[in-house]
C-alpha positions as CSV (number, residue, x, y, z in Angstrom):
1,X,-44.5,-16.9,-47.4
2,X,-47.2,-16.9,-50.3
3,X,-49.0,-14.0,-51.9
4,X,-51.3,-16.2,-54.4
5,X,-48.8,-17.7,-56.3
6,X,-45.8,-15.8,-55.5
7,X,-43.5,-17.0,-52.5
8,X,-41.2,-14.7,-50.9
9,X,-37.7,-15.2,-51.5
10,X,-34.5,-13.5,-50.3
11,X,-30.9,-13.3,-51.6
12,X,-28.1,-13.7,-48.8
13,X,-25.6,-10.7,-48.1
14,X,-22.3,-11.4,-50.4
15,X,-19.4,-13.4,-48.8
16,X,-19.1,-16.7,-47.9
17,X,-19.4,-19.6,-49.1
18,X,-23.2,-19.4,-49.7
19,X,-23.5,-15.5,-50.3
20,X,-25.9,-14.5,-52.7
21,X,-27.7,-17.3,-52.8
22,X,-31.3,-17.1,-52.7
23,X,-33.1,-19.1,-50.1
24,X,-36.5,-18.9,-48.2
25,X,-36.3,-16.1,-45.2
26,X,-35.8,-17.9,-41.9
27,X,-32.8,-19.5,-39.9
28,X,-31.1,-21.2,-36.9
29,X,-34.0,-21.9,-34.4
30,X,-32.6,-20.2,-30.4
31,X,-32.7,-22.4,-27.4
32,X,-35.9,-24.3,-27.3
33,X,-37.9,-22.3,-30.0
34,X,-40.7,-24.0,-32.6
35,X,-40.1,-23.8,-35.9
36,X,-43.1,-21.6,-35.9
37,X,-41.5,-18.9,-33.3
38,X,-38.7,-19.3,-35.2
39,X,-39.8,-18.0,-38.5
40,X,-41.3,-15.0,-36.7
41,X,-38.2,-13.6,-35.3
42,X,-36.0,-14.5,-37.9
43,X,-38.7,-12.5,-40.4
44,X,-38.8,-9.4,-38.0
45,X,-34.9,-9.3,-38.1
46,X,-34.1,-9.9,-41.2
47,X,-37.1,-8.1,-43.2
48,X,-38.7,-5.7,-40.3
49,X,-42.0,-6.9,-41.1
50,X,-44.3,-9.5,-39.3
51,X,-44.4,-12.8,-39.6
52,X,-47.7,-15.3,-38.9
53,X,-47.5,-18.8,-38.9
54,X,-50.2,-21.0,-39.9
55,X,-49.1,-24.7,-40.4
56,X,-46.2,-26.6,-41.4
57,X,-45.9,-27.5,-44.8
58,X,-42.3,-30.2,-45.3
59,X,-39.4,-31.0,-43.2
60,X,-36.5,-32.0,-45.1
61,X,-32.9,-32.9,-44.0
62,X,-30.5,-32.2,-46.6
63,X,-26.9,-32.8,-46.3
64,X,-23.9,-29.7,-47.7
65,X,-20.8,-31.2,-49.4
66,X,-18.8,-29.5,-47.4
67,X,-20.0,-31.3,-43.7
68,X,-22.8,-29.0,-42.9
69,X,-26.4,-31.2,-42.2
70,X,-29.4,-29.0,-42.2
71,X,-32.4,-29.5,-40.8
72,X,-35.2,-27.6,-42.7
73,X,-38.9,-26.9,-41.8
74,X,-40.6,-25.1,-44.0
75,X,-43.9,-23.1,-42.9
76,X,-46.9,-21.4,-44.3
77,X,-47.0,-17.7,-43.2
78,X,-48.4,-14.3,-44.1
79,X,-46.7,-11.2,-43.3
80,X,-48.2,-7.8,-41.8
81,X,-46.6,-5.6,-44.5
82,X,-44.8,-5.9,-47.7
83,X,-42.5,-3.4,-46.9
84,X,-39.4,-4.3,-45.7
85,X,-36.3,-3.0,-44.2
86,X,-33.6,-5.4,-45.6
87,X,-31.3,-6.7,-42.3
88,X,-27.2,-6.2,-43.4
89,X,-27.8,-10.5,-44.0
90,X,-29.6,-9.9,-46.7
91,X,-29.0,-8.6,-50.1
92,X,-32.9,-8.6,-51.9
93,X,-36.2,-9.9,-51.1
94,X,-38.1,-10.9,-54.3
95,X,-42.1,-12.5,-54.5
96,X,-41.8,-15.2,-57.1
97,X,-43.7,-17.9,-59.2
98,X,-41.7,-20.9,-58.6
99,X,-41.5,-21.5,-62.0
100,X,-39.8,-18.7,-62.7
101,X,-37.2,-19.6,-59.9
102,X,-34.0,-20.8,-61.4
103,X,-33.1,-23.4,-58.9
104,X,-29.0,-23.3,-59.5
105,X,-29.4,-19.7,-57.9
106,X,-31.1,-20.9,-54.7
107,X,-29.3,-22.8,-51.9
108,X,-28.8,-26.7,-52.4
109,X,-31.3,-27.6,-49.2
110,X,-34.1,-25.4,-50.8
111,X,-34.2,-27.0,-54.0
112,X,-36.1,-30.0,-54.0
113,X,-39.1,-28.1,-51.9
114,X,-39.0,-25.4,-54.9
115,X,-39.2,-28.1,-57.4
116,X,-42.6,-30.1,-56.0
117,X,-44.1,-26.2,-56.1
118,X,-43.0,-25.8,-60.2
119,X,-39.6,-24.1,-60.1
120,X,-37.1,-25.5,-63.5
C-alpha cells in the first residue's frame, strides 16, 4: 500500500520466532485465491479497512534459515480508510518512507523489495 511516498507497514504480534517484526500486510493465500484476492482479505482481517488491488508489482522467493520457503507477491493497492482496527496478529501499522525503514527490523523475505524502493 502507498500513500505518495509512504508504504504501509505493520509490526507482527510478539511471540514467535518472527514476532515483532515488521513486514508488509498480507499472508497465506486460501485454496485457490490470486494474490490479488488475497491481499484483500488478509487487509480486511488484519487492519478492518479495505483493500484494492491494482497490479502486481515483484514476486520474489526467498528462502528462511530455519527451512521455511516463501513465496512472496507483492501488489499495489489503495485502501478505503486509514483507520484501522489492528487484528490480535498484529502489533502497529505505520506509513513509511522506505528510506527511513531500517531493514534489520523488517522480516528477511521483505528486505530486498524495500531496498530497490530506498530503505538503508
Amino acid at each position: 500500500m502507498w500513500d505518495g511516498p509512504r508504504l504501509l507497514m505493520t509490526q507482527r504480534a510478539e511471540g514467535g520466532a518472527l514476532g515483532l517484526q515488521w513486514e508488509f500486510p498480507g499472508g497465506k493465500l486460501e485454496g485457490d485465491e490470486t494474490a490479488e484476492q488475497a491481499i484483500v482479505r488478509e487487509v480486511r482481517e488484519e487492519l478492518g479497512v479495505i483493500a484494492t488491488p491494482f497490479e502486481v508489482v515483484k514476486r520474489v522467493a526467498h528462502d528462511y534459515p530455519h527451512g521455511t520457503r516463501v513465496e512472496l507477491t507483492f501488489v499495489r493497492c489503495t485502501l478505503d480508510s486509514y483507520e484501522f482496527t489492528l487484528s490480535d496478529e498484529v502489533n502497529d501499522a505505520r506509513w513509511q518512507v522506505p528510506a527511513d525503514i531500517d531493514v534489520a527490523q523488517v522480516l528477511e523475505a521483505d528486505r530486498d523489495f524495500l531496498r530497490e524502493l530506498g530503505a538503508k
